[in-house]
Every structure is written in structure tokens, then in C-alpha cells.
BAFI-3210 file (N, C-alpha, C; in Angstrom, 3 decimals, decimal comma, padded with zeros to 6 digits):
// residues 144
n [1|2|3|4|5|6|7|8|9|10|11|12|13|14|15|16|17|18|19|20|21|22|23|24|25|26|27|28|29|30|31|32|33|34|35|36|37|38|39|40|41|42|43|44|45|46|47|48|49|50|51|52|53|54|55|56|57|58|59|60|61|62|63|64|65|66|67|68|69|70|71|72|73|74|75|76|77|78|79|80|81|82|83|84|85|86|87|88|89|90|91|92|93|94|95|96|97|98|99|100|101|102|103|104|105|106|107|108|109|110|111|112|113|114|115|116|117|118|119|120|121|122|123|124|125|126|127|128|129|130|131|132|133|134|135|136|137|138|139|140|141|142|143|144]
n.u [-045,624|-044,070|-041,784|-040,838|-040,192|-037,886|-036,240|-035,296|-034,452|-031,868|-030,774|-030,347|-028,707|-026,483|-025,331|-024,422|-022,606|-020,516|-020,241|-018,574|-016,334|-016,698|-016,777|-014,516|-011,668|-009,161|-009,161|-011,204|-009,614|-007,419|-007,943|-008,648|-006,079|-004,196|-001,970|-000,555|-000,681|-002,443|-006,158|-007,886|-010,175|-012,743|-013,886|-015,212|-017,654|-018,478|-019,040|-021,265|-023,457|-023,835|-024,116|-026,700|-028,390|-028,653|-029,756|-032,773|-033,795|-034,734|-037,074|-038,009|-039,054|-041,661|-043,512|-046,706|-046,831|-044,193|-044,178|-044,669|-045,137|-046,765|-045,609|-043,371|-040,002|-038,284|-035,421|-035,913|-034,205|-031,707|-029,558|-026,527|-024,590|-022,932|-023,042|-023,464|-020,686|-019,296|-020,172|-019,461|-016,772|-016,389|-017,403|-015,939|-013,396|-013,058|-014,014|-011,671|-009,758|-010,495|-011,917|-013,991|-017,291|-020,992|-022,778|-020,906|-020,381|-021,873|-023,127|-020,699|-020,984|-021,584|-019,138|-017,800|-014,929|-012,492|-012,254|-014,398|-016,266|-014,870|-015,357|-018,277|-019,876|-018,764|-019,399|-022,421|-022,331|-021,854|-023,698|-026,023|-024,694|-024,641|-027,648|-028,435|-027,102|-028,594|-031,049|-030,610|-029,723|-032,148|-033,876|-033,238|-033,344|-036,046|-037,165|-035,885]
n.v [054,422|054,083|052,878|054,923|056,482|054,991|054,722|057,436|058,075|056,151|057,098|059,786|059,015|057,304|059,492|060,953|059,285|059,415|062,084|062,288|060,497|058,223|056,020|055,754|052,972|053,772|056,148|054,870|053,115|054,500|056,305|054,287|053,167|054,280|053,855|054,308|056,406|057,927|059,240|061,511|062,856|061,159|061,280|063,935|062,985|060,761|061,982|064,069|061,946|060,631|062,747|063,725|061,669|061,196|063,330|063,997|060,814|060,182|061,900|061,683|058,429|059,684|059,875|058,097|056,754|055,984|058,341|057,288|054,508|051,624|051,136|051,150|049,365|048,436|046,911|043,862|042,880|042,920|042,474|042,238|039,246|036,388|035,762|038,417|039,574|038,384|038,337|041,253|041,495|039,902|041,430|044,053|043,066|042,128|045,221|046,350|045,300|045,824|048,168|048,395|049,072|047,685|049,840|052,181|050,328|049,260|051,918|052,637|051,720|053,307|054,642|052,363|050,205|047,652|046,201|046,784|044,625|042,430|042,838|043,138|040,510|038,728|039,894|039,621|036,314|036,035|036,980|035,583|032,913|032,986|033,398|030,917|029,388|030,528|029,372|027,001|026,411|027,400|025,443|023,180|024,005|024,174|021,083|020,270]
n.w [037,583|039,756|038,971|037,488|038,953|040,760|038,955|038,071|041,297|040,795|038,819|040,307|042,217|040,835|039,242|041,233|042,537|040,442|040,174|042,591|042,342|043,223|041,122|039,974|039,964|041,080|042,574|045,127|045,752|046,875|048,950|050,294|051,021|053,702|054,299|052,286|049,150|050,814|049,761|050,954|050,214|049,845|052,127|052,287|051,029|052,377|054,632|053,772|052,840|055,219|057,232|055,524|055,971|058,691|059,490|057,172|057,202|059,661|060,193|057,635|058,549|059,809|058,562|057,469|055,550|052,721|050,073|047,285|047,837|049,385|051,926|054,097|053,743|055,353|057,658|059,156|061,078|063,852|064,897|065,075|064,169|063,195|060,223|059,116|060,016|058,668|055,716|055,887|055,885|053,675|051,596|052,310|051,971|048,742|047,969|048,660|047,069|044,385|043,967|043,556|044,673|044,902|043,772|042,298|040,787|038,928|037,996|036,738|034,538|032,710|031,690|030,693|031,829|031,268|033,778|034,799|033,264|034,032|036,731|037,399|036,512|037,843|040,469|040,058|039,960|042,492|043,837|043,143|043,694|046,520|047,031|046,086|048,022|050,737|050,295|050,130|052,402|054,116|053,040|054,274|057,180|057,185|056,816|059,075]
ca.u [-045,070|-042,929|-040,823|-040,068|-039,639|-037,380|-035,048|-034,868|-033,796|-031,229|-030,331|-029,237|-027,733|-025,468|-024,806|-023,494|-020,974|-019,866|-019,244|-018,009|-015,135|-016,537|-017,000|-013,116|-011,090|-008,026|-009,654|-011,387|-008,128|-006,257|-008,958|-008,452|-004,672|-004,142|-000,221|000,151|-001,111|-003,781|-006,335|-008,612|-011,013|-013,834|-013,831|-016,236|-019,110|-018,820|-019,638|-022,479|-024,523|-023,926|-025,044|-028,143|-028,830|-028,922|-030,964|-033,288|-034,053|-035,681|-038,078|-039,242|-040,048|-042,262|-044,626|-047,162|-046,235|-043,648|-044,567|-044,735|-045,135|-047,549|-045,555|-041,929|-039,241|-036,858|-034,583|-036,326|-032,938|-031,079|-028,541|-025,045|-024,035|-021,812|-023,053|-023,326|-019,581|-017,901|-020,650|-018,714|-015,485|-016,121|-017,380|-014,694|-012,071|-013,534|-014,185|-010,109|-008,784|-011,039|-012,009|-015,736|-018,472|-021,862|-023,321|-020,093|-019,394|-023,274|-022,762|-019,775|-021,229|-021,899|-018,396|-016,982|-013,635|-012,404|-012,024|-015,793|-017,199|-014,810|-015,965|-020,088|-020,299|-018,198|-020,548|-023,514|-022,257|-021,295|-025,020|-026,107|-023,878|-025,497|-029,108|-028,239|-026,454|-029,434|-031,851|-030,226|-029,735|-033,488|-034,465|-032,458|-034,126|-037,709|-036,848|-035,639]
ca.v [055,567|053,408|052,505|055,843|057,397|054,317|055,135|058,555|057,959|055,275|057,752|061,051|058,364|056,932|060,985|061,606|058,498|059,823|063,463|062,380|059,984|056,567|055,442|055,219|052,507|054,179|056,962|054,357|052,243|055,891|056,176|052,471|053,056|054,416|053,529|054,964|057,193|058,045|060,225|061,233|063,342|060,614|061,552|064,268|061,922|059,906|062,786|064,264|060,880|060,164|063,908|063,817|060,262|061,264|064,063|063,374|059,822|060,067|062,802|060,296|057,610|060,231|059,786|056,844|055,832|056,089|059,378|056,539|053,187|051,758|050,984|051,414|048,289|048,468|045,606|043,579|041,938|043,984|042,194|041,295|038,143|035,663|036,122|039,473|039,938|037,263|039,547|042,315|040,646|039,744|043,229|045,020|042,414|042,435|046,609|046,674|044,455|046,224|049,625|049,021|048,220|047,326|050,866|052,658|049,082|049,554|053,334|052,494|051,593|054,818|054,901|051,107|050,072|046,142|046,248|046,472|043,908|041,496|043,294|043,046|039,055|038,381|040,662|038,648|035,370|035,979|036,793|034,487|031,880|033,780|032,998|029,451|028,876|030,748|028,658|025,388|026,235|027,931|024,357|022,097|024,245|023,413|019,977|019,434]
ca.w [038,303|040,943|038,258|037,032|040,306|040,942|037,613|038,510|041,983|040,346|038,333|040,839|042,712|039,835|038,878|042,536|042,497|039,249|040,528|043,558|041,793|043,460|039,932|039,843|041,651|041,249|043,758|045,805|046,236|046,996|049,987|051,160|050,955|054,815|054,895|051,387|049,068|051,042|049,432|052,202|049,545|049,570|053,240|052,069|050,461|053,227|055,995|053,419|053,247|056,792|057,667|055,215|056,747|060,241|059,307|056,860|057,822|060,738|059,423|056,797|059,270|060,945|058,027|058,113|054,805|051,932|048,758|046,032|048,060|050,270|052,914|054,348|053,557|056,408|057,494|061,002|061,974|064,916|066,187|064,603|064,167|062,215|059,105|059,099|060,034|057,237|054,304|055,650|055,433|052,082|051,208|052,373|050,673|048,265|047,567|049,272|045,970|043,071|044,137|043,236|044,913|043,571|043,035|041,429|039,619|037,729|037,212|035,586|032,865|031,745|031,076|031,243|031,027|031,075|034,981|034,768|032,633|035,084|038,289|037,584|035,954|038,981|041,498|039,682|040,246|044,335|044,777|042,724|045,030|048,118|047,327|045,954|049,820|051,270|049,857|050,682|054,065|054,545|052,879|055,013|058,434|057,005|056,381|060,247]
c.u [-043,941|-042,056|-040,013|-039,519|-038,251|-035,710|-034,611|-034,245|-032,588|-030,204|-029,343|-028,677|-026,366|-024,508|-023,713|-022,239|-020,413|-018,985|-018,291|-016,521|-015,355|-016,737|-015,036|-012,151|-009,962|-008,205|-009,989|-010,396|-007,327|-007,015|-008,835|-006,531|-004,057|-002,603|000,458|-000,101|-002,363|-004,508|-007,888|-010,288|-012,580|-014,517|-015,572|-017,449|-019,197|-019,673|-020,800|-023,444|-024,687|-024,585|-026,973|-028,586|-029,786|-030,102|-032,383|-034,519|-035,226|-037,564|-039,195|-039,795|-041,314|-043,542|-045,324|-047,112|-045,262|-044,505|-045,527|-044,622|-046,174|-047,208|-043,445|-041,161|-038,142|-036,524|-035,243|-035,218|-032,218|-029,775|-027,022|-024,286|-023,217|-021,922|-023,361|-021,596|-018,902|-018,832|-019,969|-017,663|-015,128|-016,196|-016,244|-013,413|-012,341|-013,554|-012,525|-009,144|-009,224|-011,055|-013,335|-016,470|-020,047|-022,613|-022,554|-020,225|-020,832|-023,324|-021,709|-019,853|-021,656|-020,553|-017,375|-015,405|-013,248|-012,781|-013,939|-016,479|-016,236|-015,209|-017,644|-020,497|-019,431|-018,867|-021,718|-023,331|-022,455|-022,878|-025,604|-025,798|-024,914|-027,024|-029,369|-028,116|-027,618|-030,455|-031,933|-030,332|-031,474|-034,063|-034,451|-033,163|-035,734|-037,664|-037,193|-036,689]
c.v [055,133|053,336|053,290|056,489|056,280|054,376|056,601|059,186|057,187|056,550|059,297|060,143|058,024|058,678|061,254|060,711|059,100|060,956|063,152|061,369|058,514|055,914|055,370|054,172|052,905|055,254|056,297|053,952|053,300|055,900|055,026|052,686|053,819|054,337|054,053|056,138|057,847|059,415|060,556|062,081|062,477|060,862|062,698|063,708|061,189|060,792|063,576|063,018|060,544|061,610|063,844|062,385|061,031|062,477|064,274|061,979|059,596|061,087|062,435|059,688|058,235|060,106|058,098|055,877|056,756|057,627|058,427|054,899|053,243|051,312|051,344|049,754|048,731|046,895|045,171|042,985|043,577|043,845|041,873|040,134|037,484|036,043|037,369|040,266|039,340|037,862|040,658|042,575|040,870|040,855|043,660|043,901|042,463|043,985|047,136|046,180|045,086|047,287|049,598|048,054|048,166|048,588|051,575|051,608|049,390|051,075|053,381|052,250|052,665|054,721|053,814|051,367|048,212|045,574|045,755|045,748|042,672|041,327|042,728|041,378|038,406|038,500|039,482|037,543|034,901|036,410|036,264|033,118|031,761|033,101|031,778|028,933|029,061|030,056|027,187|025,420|026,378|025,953|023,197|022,758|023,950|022,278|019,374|019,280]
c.w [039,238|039,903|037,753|038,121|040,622|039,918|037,906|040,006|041,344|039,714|038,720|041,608|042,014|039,644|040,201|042,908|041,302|039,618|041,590|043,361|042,674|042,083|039,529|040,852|041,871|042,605|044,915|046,656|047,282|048,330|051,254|051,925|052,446|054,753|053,287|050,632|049,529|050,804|050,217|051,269|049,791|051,124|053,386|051,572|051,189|054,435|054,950|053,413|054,357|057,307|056,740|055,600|057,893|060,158|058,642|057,179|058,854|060,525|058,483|057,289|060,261|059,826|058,126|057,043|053,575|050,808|047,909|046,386|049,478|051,625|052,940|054,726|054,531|056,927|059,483|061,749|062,655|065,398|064,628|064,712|063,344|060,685|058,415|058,820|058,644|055,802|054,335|055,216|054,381|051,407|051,278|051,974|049,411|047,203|047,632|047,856|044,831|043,399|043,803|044,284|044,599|043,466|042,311|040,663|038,301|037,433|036,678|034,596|032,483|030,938|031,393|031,226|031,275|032,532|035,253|034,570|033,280|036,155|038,256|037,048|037,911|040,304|041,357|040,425|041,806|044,646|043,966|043,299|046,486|048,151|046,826|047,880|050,775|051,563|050,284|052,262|054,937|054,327|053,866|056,792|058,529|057,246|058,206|061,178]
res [x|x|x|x|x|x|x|x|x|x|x|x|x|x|x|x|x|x|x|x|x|x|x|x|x|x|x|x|x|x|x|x|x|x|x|x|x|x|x|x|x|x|x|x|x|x|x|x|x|x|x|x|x|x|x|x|x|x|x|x|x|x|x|x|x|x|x|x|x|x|x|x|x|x|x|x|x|x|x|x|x|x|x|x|x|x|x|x|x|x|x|x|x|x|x|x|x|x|x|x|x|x|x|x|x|x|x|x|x|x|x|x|x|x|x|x|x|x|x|x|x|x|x|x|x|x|x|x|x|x|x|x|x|x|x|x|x|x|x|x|x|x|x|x]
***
């Protein structure tokens, strides 16, 4: 049952980048583009998830657990620090040079195009990298 509920969230998620044109980076880019064509449209999908966030959200955590899980996965780090900022960095260079980032880039495959199947082996690899680096470093703090 987790699994299907899990595909079918996956799934109106993927649908709503689709309608909403983050599944293109030509749109994305147009968005990013501030000093040129800037196409401020995505403007709307940004202030609906941030409104059903803020609203929503909190409403959920008022229950004592999850519908379809036995507990609630939230993130215990609070603070901002170094490596926080240079993931963002990279993110947003990253999303600023392609136009995808990793939920349009995997709903793109509904309807690839070349851009894609360089964008997601590429995506792979960089967290792939990430939890290689992670790993070494977590190892190397046991160690001391």
C-alpha cells in the first residue's frame, strides 16, 4: 500500500510540473533570465506551493502520525551552515545552466528529449559523488 500511495503521489506531482511547464528548460531558463527574457509565469507555481505549504503543512503536523506511515520523516538539522550554502550554490548553478532540476528532469521522461538523458546520468552521478564524499568524511570522523 505505501508503495502505491507513494507512485500515485509521484505521479500528481510529475502531472503538475508538466502542466505547469517546469518540465521545459526553455521556460525554466525564461524564469531564471531576470535581465532578459524574463518570463515571470512560473511565478504562479511558485506562490501556489508556497501558499498550500504554509497552509496545509502545519495542519498535518497536528496529527500524531502520518495517513500511510508510521511516523513523520522531517529533517532534525536547523541551522545553516557551509555545506548547506555551497549544495545550494551548486543547485542553483546548476538548475541556472540546464533549466532542470531533479523532479522536472525525471518527469521528463514522459516526454524525453537528448537534453535529458545528459541531464539525469549526470544528476545520478553528482549524488552518487555526494554520498561517496559523505561517507568518507562520516568514516574519517569515526576513525578520530
Amino acid at each position: 500500500m505505501t508503495y502505491l500511495i507513494s507512485l500515485l503521489a509521484g505521479l500528481v506531482f510529475g502531472l503538475g510540473l508538466a502542466l505547469s511547464g517546469m518540465t521545459s528548460p526553455a521556460k525554466v531558463l525564461d524564469f531564471l533570465d531576470l535581465a532578459g527574457n524574463w518570463d515571470p509565469s512560473l511565478l504562479f507555481v511558485l506562490g501556489g506551493a508556497v501558499g498550500v505549504t504554509a497552509i496545509v503543512f502545519r495542519w498535518i503536523l497536528r496529527r500524531k502520525k502520518p495517513l500511510f506511515s508510521d511516523q513523520f520523516f522531517l529533517p532534525l538539522a536547523k541551522n545553516i551552515d557551509g555545506k548547506l550554502i555551497v549544495g545550494a550554490l551548486i543547485f542553483g548553478i546548476g538548475w541556472g545552466i540546464s533549466g532542470y532540476c531533479p523532479g522536472p528532469a525525471i518527469a521528463s521522461l514522459a516526454s524525453p528529449n537528448w537534453e535529458t538523458w545528459i541531464f539525469l546520468p549526470a544528476m545520478l552521478a553528482g549524488i552518487l559523488l555526494q554520498r561517496l564524499l559523505a561517507g568518507s568524511r562520516n568514516k574519517q570522523a569515526a576513525d578520530a
